[in-house]
N, CA, C and O atoms as CSV, one atom per row, in Angstrom:
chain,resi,resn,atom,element,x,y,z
A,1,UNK,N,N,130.130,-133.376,122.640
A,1,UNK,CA,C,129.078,-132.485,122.203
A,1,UNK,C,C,129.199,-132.253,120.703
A,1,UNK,O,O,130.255,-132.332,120.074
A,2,UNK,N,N,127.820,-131.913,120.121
A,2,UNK,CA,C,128.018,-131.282,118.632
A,2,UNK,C,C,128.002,-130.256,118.619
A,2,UNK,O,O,127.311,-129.770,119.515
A,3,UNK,N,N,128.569,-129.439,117.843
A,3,UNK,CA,C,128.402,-127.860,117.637
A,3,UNK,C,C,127.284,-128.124,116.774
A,3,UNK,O,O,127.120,-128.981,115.907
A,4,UNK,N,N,126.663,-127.340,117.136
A,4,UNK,CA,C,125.751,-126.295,116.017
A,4,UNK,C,C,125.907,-125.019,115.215
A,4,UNK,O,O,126.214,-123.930,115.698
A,5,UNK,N,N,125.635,-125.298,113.797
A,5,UNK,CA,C,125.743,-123.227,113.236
A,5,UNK,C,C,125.238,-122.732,114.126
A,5,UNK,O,O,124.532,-123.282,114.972
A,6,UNK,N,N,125.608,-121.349,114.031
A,6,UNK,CA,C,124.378,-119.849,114.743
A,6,UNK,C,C,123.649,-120.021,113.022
A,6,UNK,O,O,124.228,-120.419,112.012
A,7,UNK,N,N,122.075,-119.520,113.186
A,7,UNK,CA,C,121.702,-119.409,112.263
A,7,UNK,C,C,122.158,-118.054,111.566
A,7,UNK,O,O,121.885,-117.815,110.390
A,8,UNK,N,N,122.668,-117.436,112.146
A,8,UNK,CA,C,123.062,-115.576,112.025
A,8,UNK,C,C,124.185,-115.771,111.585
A,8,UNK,O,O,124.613,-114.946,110.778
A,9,UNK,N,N,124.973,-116.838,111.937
A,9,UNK,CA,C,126.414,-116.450,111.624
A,9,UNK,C,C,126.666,-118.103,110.500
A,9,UNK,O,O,127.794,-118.586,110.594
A,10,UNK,N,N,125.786,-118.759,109.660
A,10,UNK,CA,C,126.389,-119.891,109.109
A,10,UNK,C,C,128.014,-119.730,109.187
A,10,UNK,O,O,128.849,-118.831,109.280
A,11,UNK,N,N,127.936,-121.405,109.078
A,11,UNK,CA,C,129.328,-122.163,109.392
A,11,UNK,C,C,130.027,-121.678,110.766
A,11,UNK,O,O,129.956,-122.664,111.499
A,12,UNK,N,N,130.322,-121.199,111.087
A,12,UNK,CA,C,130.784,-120.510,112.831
A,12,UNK,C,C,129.798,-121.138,113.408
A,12,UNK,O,O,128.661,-120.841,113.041
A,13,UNK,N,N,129.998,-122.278,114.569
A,13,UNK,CA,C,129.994,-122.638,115.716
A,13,UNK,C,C,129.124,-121.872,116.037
A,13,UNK,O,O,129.260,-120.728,115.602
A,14,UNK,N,N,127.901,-122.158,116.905
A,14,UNK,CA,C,127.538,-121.628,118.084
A,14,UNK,C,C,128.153,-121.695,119.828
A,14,UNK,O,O,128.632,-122.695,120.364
A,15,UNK,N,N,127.975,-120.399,120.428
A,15,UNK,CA,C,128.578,-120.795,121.927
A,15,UNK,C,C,127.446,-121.712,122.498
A,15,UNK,O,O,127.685,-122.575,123.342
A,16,UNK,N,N,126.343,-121.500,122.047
A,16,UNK,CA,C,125.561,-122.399,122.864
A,16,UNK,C,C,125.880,-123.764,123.174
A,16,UNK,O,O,126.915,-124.278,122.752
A,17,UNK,N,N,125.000,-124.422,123.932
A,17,UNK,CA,C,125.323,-125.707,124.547
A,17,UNK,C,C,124.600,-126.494,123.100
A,17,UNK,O,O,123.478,-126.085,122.800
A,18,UNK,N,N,125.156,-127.484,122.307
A,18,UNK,CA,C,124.385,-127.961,121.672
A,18,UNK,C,C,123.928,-129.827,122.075
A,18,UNK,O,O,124.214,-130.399,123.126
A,19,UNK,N,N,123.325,-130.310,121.128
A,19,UNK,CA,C,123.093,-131.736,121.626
A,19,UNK,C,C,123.677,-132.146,122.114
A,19,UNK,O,O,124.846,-132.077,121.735
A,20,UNK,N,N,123.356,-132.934,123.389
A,20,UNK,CA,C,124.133,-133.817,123.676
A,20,UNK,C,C,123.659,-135.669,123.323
A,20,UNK,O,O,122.558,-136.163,123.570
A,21,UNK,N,N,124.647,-136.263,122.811
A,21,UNK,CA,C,124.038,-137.941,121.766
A,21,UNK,C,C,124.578,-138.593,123.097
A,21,UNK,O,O,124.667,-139.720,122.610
A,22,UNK,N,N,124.917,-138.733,124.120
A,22,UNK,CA,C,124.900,-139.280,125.006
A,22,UNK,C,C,123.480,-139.865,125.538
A,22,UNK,O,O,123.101,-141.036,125.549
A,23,UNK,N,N,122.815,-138.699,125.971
A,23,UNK,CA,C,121.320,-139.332,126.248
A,23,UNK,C,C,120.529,-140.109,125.295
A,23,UNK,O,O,119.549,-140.679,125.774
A,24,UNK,N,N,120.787,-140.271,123.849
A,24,UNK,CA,C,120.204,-141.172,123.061
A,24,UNK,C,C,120.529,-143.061,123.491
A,24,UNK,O,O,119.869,-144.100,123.514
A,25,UNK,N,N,121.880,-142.646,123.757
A,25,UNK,CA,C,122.428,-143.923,124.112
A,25,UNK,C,C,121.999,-144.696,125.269
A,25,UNK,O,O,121.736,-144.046,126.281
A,26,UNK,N,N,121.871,-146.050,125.309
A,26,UNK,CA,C,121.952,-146.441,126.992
A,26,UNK,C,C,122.723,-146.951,127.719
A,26,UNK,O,O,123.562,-147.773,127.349
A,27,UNK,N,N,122.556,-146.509,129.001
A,27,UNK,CA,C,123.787,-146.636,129.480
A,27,UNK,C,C,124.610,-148.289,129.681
A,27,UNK,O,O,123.915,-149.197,130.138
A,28,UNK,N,N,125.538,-148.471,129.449
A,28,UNK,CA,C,126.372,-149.883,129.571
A,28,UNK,C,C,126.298,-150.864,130.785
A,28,UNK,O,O,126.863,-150.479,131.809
A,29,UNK,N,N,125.672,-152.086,130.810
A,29,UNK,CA,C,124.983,-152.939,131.809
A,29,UNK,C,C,126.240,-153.061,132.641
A,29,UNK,O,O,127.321,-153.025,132.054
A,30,UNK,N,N,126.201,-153.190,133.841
A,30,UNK,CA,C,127.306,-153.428,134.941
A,30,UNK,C,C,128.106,-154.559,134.650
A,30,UNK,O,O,129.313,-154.676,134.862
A,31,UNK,N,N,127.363,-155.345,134.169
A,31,UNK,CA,C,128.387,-156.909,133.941
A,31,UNK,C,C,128.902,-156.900,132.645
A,31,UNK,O,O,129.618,-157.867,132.385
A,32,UNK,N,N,128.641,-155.586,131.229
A,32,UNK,CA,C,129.517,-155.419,130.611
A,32,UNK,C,C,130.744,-154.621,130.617
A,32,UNK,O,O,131.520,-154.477,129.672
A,33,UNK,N,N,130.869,-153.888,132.330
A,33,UNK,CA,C,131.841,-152.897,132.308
A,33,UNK,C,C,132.564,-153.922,133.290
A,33,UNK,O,O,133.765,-154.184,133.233
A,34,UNK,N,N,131.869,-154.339,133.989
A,34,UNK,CA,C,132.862,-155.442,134.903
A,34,UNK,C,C,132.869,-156.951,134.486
A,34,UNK,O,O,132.613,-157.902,135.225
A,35,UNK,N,N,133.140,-156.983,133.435
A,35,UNK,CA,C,133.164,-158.821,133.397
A,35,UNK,C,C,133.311,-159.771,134.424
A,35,UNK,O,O,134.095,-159.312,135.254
A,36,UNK,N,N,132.884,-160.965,134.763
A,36,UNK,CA,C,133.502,-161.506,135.919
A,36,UNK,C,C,134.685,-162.290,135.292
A,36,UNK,O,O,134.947,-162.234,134.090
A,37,UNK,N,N,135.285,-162.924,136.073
A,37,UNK,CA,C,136.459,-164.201,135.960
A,37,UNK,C,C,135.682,-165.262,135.299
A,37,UNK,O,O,134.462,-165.414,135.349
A,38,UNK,N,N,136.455,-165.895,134.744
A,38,UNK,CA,C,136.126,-167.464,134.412
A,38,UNK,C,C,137.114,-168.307,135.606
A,38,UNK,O,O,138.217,-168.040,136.084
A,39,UNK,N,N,136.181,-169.405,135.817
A,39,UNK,CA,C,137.133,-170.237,136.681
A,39,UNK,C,C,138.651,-170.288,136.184
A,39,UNK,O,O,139.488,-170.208,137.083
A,40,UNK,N,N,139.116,-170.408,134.885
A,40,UNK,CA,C,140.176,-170.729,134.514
A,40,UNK,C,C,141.247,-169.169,134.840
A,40,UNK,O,O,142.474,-169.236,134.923
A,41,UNK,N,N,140.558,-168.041,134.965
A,41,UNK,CA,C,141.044,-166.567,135.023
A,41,UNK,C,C,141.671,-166.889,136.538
A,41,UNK,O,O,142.871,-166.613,136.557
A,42,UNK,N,N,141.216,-167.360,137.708
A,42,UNK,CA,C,141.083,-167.128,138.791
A,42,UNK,C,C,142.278,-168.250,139.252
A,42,UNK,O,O,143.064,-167.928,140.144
A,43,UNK,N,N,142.379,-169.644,138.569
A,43,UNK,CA,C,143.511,-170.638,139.068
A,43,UNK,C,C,144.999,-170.093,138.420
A,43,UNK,O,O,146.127,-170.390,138.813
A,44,UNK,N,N,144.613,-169.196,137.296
A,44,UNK,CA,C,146.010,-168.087,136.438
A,44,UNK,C,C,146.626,-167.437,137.686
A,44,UNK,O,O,147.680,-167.548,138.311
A,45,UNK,N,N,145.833,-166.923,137.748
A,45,UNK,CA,C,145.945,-165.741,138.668
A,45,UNK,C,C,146.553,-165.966,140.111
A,45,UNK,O,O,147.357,-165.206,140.651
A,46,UNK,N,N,145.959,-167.318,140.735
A,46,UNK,CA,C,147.073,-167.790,141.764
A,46,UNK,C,C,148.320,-168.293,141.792
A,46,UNK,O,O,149.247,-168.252,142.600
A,47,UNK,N,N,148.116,-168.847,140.579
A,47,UNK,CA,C,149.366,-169.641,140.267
A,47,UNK,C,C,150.331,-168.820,140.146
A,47,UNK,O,O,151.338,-168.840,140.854
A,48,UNK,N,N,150.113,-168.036,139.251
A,48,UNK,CA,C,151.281,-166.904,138.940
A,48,UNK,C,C,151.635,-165.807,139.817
A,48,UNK,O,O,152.735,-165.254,139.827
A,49,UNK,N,N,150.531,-165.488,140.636
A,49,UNK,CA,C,150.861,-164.575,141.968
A,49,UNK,C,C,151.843,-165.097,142.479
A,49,UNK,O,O,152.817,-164.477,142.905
A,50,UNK,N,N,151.674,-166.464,142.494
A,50,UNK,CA,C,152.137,-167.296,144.291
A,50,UNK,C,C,154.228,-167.172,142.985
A,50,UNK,O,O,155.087,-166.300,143.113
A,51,UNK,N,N,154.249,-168.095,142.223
A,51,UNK,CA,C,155.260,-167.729,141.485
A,51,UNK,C,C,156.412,-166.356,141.742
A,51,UNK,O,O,157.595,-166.315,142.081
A,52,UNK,N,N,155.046,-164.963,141.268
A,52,UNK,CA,C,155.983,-164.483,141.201
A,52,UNK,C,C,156.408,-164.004,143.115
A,52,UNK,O,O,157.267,-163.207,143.491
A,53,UNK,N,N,155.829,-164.503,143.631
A,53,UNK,CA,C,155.662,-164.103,145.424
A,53,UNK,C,C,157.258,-164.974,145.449
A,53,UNK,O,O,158.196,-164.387,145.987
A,54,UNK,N,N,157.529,-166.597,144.750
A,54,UNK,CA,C,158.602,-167.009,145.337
A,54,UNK,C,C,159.757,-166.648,144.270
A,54,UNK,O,O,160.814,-167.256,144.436
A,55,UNK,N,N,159.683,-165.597,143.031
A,55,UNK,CA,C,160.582,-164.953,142.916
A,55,UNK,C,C,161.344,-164.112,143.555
A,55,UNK,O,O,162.556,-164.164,143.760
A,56,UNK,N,N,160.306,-163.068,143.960
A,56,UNK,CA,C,160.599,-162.276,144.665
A,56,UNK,C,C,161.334,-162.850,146.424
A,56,UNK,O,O,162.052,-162.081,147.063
A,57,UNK,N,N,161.079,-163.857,146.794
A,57,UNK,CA,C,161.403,-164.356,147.642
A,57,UNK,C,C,162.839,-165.041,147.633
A,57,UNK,O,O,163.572,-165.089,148.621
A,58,UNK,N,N,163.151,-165.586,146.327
A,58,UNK,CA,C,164.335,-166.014,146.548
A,58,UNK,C,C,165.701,-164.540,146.045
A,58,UNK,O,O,166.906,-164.670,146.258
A,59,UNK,N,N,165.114,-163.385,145.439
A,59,UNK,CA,C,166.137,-162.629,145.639
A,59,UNK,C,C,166.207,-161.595,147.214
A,59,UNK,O,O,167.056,-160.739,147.460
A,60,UNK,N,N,165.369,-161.894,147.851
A,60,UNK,CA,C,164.824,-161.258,148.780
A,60,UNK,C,C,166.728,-161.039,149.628
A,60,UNK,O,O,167.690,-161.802,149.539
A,61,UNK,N,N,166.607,-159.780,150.328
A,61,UNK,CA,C,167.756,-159.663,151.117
A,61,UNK,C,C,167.965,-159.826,152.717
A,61,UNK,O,O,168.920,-159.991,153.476
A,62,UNK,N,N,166.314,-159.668,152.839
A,62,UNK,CA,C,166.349,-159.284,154.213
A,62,UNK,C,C,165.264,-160.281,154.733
A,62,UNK,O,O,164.373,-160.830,154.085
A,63,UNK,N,N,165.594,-160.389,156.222
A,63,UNK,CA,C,164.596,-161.468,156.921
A,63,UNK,C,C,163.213,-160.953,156.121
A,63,UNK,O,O,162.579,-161.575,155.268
A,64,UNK,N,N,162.969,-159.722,156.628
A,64,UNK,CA,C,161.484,-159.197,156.453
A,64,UNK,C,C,161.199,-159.365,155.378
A,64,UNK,O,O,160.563,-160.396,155.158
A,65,UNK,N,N,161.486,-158.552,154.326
A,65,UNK,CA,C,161.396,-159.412,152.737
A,65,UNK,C,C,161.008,-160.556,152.591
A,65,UNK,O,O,159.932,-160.777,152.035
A,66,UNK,N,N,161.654,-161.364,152.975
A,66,UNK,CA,C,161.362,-162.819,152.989
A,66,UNK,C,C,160.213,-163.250,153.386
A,66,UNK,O,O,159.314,-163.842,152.789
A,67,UNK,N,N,160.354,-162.821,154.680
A,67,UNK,CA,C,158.795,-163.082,155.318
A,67,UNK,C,C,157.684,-163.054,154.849
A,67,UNK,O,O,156.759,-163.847,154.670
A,68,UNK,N,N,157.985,-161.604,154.598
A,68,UNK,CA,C,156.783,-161.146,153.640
A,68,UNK,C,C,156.311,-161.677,152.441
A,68,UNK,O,O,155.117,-161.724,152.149
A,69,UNK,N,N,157.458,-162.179,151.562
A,69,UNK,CA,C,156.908,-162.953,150.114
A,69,UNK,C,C,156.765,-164.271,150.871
A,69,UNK,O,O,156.097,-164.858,150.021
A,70,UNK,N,N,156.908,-165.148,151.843
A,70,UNK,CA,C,156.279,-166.441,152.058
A,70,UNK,C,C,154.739,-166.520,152.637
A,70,UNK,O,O,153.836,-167.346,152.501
A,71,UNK,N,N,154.890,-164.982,153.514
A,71,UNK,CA,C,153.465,-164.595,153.931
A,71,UNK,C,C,152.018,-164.740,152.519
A,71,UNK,O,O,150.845,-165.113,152.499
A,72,UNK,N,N,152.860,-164.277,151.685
A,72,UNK,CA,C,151.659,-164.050,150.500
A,72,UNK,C,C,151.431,-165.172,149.463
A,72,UNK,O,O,150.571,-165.236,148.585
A,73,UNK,N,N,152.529,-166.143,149.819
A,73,UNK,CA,C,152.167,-167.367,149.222
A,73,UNK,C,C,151.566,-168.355,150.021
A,73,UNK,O,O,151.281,-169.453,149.542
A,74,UNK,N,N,151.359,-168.081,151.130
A,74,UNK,CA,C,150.862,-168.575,152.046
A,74,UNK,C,C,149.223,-168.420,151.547
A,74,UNK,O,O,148.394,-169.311,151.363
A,75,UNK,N,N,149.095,-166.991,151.410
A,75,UNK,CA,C,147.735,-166.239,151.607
A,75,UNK,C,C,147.361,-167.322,149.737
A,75,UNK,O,O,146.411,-167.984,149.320
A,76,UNK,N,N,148.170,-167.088,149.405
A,76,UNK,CA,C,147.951,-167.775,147.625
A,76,UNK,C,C,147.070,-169.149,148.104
A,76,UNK,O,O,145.881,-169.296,147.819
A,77,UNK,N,N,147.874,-170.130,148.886
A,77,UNK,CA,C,147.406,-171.465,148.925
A,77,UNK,C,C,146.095,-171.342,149.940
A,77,UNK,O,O,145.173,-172.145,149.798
A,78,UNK,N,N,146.031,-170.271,151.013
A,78,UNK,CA,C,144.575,-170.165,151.669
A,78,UNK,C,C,143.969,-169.930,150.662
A,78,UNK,O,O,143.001,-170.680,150.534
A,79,UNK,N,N,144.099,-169.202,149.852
A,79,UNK,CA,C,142.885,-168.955,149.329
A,79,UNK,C,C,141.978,-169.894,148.197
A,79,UNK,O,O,140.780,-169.934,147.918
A,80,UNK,N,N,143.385,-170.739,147.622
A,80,UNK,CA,C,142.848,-171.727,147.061
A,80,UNK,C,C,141.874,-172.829,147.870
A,80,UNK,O,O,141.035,-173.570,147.357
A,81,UNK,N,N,142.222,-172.720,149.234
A,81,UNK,CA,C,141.407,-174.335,149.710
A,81,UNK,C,C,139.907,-173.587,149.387
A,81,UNK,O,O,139.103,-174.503,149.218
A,82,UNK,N,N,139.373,-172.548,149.269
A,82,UNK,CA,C,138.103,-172.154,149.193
A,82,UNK,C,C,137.619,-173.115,148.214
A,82,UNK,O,O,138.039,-173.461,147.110
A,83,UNK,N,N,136.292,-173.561,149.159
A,83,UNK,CA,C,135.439,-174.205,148.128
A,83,UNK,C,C,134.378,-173.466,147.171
A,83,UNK,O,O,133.853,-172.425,147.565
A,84,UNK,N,N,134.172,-173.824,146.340
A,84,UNK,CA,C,133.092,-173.140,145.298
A,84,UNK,C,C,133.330,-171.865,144.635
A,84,UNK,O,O,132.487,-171.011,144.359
A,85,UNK,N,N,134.671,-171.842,144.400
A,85,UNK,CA,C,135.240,-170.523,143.608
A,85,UNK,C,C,136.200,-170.944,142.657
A,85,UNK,O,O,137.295,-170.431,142.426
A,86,UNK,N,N,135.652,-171.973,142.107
A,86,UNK,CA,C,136.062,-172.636,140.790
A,86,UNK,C,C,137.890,-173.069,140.330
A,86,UNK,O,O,138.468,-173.457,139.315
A,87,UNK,N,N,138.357,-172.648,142.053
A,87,UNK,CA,C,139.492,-173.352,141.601
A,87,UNK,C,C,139.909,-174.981,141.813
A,87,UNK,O,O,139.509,-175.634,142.778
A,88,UNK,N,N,140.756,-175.510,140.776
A,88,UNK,CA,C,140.490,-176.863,140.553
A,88,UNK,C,C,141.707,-176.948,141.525
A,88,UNK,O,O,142.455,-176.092,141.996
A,89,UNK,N,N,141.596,-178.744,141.685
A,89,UNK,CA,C,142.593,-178.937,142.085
A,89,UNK,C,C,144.243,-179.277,141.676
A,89,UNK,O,O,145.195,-179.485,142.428
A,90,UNK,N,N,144.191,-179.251,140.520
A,90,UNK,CA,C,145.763,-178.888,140.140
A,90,UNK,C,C,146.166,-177.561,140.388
A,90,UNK,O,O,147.365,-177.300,140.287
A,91,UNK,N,N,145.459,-176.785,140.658
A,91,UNK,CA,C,145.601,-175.460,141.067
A,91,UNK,C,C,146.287,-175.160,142.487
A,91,UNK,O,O,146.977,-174.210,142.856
A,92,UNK,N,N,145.781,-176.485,143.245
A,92,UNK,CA,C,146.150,-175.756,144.787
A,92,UNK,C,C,147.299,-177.144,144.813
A,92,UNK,O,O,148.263,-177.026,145.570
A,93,UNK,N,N,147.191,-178.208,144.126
A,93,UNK,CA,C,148.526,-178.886,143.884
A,93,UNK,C,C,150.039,-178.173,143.654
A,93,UNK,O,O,151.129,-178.393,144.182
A,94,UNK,N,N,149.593,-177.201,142.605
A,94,UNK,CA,C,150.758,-176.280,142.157
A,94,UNK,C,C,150.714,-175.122,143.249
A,94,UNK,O,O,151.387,-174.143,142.924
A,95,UNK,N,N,150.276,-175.057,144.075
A,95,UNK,CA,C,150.113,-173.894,144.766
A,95,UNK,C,C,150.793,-174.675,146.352
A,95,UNK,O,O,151.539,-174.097,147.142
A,96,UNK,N,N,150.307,-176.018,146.477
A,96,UNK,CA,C,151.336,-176.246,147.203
A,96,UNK,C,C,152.621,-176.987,147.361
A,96,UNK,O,O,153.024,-177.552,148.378
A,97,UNK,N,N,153.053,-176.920,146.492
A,97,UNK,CA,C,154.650,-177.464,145.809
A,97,UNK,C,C,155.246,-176.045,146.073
A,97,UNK,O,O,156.297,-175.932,146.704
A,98,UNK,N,N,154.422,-174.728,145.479
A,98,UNK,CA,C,155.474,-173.278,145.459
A,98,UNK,C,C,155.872,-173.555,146.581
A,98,UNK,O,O,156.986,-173.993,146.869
A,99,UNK,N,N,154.400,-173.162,147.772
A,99,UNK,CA,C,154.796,-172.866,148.918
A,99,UNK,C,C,155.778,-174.198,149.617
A,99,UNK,O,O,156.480,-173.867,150.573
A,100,UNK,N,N,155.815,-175.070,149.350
A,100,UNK,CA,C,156.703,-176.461,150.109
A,100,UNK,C,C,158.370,-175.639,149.413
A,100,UNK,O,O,159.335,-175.331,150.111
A,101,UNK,N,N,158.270,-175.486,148.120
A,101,UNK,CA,C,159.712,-174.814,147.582
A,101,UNK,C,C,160.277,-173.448,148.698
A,101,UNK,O,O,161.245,-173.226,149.425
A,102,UNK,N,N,158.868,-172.687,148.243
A,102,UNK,CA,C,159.388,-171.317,149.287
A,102,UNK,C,C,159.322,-171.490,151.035
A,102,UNK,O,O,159.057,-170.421,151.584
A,103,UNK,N,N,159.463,-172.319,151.704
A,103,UNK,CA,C,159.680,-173.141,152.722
A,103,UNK,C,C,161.161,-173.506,152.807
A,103,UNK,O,O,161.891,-173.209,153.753
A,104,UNK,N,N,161.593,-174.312,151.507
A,104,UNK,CA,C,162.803,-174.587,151.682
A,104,UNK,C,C,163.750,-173.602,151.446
A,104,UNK,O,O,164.926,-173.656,151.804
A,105,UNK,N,N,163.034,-172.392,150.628
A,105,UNK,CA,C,164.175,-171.562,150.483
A,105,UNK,C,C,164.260,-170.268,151.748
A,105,UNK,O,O,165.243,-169.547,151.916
A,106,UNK,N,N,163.011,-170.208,152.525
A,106,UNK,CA,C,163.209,-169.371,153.493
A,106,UNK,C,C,163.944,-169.921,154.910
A,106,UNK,O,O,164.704,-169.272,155.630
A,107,UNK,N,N,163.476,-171.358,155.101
A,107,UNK,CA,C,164.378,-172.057,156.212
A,107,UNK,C,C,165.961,-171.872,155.521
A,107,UNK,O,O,166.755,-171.457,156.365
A,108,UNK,N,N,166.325,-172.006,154.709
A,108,UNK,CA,C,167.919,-172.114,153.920
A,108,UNK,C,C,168.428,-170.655,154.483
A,108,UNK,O,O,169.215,-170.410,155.397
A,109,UNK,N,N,167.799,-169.894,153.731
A,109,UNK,CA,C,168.449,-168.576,153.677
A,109,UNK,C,C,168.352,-168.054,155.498
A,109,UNK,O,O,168.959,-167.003,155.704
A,110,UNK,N,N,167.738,-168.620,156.629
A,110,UNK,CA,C,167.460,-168.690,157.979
A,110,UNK,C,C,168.947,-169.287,158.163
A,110,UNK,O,O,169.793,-168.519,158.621
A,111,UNK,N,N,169.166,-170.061,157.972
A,111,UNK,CA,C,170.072,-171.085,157.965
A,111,UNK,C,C,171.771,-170.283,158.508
A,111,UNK,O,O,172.498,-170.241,159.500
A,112,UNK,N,N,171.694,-169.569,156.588
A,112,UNK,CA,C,172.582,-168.893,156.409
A,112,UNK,C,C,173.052,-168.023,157.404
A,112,UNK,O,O,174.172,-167.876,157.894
A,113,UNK,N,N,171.719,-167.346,157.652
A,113,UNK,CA,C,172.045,-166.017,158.205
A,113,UNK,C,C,172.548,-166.335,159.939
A,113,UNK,O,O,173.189,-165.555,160.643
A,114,UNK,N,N,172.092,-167.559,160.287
A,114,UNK,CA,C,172.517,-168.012,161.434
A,114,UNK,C,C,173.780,-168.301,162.015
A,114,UNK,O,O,174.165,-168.061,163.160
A,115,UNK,N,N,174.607,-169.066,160.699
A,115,UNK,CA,C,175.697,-169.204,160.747
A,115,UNK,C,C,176.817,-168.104,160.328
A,115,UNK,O,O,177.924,-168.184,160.859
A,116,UNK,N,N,176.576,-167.191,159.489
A,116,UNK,CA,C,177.065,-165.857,159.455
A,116,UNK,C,C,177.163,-165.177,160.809
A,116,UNK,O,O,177.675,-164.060,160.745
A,117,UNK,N,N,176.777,-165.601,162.084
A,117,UNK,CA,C,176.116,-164.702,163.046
A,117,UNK,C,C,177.603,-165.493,164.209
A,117,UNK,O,O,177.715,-165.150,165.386
């Protein structure tokens, strides 16, 4: 808001409500407050999910843990087979090498825990 003088009282503020420059303005188009992805935003974005999914996976301690980060690299490479959502295919290449890696490291650490037993 702007203040306004009181005409009674120059320089001192009025309590009144004064302009508001908001309504001059217009308001900001939806697709400039939400940008979309670029295809290239969207193959980032799996790649590095699924990554950090088999980080988290190889310090993982517990069955469930585990599970859980192979579960979501799983969900990484479904989501790549989608057609027409601009991911390429080196994208789901690298997406399925993680998951073939995080495979070998969740059967391993299965392994372990078997023979500990």
């Amino acid at each position: 808001m702007l203040a306004v003088c009181d005409k009674h009282n120059p320089g001192i503020p009025s309590m009144h409500r004064s302009k508001n420059l908001s309504h001059t303005e217009t308001p900001p188009i939806d697709a400039q407050r939400h940008p979309l992805l670029s295809d290239n935003d969207i193959n980032t974005i799996l790649v590095n999910g699924a990554q950090m999914s088999l980080s988290k996976l190889k310090r993982a301690r517990s069955f469930n843990a585990r599970i859980y980060y192979y579960a979501e690299i799983g969900v990484y490479l479904e989501v790549s087979l989608s057609r027409g959502a601009g991911i390429t295919d080196e994208t789901r290449e690298q997406l399925q090498e993680i998951h073939k890696e995080a495979t070998h490291v969740h059967m391993n650490a299965n392994k372990r825990l078997a023979l500990k037993s």
